[in-house]
Residue, then its C-alpha position, 0 to 999 in steps of 0.5 A: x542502501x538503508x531504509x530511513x525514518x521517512x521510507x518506514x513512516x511512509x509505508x506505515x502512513x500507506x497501510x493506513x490511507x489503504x484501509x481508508x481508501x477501502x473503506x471510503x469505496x466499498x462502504x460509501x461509495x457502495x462500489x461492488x455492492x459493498x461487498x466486504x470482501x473486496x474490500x479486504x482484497x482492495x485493502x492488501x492489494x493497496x498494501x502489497x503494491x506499496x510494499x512492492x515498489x519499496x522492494x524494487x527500490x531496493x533492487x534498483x538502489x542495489x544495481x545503481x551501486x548505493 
């Protein structure tokens, strides 16, 4: 099993609507008092969740056998 072009622009892609996602929340949405803090726990939390589900696609392509 490889990666492609589109799993690595994905996540690439990811990284970037993650800090977005932050910002927009914590920033102007004034979520947890705008505390910048979360903000970088949201943010890492948004790009290690991504980069989870490509580790267990990984997994689950290794045990179907591809």
């Amino acid at each position: 099993m490889n990666f492609t072009l589109i799993d690595y622009t994905a996540f690439g892609l990811w990284v970037l609507i993650s800090i977005f996602i932050s910002y927009v929340l914590i920033n102007r949405l004034k979520f947890f008092k705008g505390d910048k803090n979360i903000q970088k726990v949201l943010t890492w939390g948004l790009i290690l969740g991504h980069l989870l589900y490509l580790i267990w696609k990984y997994i689950f392509l290794k045990i179907l056998g591809n």
